[in-house]
N, C-alpha and C positions, 0 to 999 in steps of 0.2 A: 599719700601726701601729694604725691603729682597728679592725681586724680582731682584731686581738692581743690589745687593752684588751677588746671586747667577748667574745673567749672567754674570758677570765680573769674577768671579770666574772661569765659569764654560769656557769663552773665552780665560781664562790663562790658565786652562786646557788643553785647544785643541791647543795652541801655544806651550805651553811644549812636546806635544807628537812628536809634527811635528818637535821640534828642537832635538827632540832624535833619533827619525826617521831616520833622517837626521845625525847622529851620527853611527846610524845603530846599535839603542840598538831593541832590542825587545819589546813590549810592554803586558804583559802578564794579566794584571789586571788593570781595573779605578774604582776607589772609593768602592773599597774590605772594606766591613767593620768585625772588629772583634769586639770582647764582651771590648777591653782596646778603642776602637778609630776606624776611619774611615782612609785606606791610600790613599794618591791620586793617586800615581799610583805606580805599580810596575813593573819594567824593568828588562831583563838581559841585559846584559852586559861583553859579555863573560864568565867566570867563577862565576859573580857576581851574584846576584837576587839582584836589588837594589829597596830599598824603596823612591819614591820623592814625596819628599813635595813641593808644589807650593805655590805661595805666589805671588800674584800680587794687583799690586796700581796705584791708576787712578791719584796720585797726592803724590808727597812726604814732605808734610810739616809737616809730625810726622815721619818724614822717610823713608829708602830706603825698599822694602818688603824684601830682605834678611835678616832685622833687627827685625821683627815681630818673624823672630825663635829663642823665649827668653829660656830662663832657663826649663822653665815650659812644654813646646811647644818641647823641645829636651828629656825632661826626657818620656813623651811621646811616641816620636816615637823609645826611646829604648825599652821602652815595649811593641811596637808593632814589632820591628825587632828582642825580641825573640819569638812572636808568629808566623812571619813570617817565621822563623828562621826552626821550625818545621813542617812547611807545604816542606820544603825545606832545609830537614836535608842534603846534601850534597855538598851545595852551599855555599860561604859565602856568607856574607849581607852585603850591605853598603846602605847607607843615603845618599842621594843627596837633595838639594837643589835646584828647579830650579825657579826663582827668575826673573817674569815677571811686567815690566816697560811699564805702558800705560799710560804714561804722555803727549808723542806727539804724530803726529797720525801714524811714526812707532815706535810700539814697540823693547823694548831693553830687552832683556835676559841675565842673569846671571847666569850659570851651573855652580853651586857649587860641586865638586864632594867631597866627603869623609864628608861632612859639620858637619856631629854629628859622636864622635863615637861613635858604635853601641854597641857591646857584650862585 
């Protein structure tokens, strides 16, 4: 089971990078972990350093994966976008959400830009 969650996981990963990619953010970090949390990835984005969380679901009958980033899950990743925040004091920070749909057998992507605020 945890094999399964982590390739699905880890396949929504690789769909997010390539739809940033393709955005033409930079990709500077996957799965950087601090002493608050683990981030999924970190992007610039122009003047931005952006922290994205992914979230992907093979089925939504508890919901869409942009809905998984609840209350608890945002408070979170602000305390990881001021740890980040300091590895890259000159930058701002923003939080994206990027919100992978593998319900059919193409996937559907939701880039959430701004989705938590951060500082």
């Amino acid at each position: 089971m945890i094999n399964q969650k982590r390739k699905l996981g880890n396949s929504g990963e690789d769909l997010a990078v390539y739809h940033l990619e393709s955005k033409k953010y930079k990709i500077l970090e996957r799965n950087f972990v601090l002493k608050y949390g683990e981030v999924d990835i970190i992007a610039q984005d122009g003047d931005y350093i952006v922290i994205v969380e992914v979230k992907t679901k093979r089925n939504v009958r508890q919901g869409r994966p942009e809905d998984m980033v609840d209350y608890f899950k945002k408070r979170k990743l602000r305390l990881l976008a001021r740890g980040i925040s300091q590895l890259y004091p000159d930058n701002n920070i923003r939080i994206d959400v990027v919100a992978v749909d593998m319900t059919s057998t193409n996937p559907k992507i939701n880039h959430i830009i701004s989705a938590v605020e951060s500082l």
